[in-house]
N, C-alpha and C positions, 0 to 999 in steps of 0.2 A: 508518515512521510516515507517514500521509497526514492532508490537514486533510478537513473532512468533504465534499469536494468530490470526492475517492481522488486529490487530490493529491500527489506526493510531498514530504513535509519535508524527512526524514533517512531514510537509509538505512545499516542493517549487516546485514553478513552475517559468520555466525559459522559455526564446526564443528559437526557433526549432534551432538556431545554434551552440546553446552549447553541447557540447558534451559530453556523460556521467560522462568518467573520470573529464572535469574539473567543471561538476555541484558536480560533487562528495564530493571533495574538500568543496564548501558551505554549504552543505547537511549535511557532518559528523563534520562542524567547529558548526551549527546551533543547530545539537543534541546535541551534547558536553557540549551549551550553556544550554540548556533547560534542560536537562538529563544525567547531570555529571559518572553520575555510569552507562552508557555503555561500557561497555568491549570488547561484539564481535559482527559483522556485519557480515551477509550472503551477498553474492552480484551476480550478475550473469558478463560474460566475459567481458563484457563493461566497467567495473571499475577496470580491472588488469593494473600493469602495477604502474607505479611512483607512485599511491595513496595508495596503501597497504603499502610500506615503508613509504611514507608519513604520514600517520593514525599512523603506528605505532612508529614512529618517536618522531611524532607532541604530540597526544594525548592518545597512549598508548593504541589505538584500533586497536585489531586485525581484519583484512579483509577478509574472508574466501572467496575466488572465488568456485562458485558451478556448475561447466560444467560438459558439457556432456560425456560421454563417447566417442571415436574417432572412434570406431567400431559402433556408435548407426548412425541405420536407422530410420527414421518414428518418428513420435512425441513421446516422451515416459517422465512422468510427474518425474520432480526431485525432490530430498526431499529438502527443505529450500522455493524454487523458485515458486514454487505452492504459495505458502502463500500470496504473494503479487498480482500476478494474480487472486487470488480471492478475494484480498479488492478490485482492479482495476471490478470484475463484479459486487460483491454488490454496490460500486458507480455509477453503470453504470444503475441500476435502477432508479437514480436521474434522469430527461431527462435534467437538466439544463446542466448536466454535459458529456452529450453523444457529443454533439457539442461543439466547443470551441466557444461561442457568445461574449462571456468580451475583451475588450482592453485592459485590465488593469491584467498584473499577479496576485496580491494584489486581486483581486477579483474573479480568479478562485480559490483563494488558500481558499479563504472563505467559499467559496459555498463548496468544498472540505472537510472543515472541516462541513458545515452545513450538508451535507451528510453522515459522520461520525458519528455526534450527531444522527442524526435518526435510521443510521443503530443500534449502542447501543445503544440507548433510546428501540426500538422495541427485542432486546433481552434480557434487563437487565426485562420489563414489556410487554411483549407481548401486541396486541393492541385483545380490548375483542371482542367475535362474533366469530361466523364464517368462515374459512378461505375458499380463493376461491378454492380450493382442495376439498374442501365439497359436493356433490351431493347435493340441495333444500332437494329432499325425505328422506335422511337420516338426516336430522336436526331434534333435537330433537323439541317437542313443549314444551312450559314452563307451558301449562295448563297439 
């Protein structure tokens, strides 16, 4: 889960058999734990269904399903949904994390977070120099 910034919250990683809705269920009992004062969750279709009466039931969060339009052709970006799609490409700049290599959940969730810490670390203090966007010839000299 990220806050609307594609922050990371909380992170879990489960087995390819579970299934959105019932990772769902863990995910929003996990945040609740950590980050009492969540209210409302953006989600995409995969989490409709028993866990929004549930959330809100249970923990008094509202579940916002963010779908598509019924008439929509062709990819066309949604507002909430985007947000998490692009914490899933900044992590993707980690290579550890492009492959699943770990055996162990508990250890992609690390690397996970250790990719978080870098991506804010490098925006809260930019890394100094040059970025590779730069032309050589247009770099300033220091003499």
């Amino acid at each position: 889960m990220v806050d609307t910034l594609g922050l990371l919250l909380v992170v879990m990683v489960t087995t390819a058999s579970i299934q959105d809705r019932d990772g769902g269920r863990s995910i929003i009992k996990l945040l609740k734990r950590k980050l009492p004062s969540v209210r409302h969750i953006f989600a995409d279709g995969g989490y409709s269904g028993e866990l929004v009466k549930f959330a809100k039931r249970t923990w008094k969060i509202t579940v916002e399903i963010v779908k598509r339009a019924p008439d929509q052709k062709g990819f066309v970006v949604l507002p909430r949904r985007w947000v998490v799609e692009r914490t899933f490409a900044w992590l993707m700049r980690y290579r550890r994390l492009v492959r699943d290599y770990e055996s162990l959940p508990v250890t992609h969730e690390a690397l996970v977070k250790w990719g978080m810490i870098g991506t804010m670390l490098n925006r809260l203090a930019p890394p100094s120099g040059s970025g590779p966007w730069e032309i050589a010839s247009e770099r300033k000299c220091p003499i």
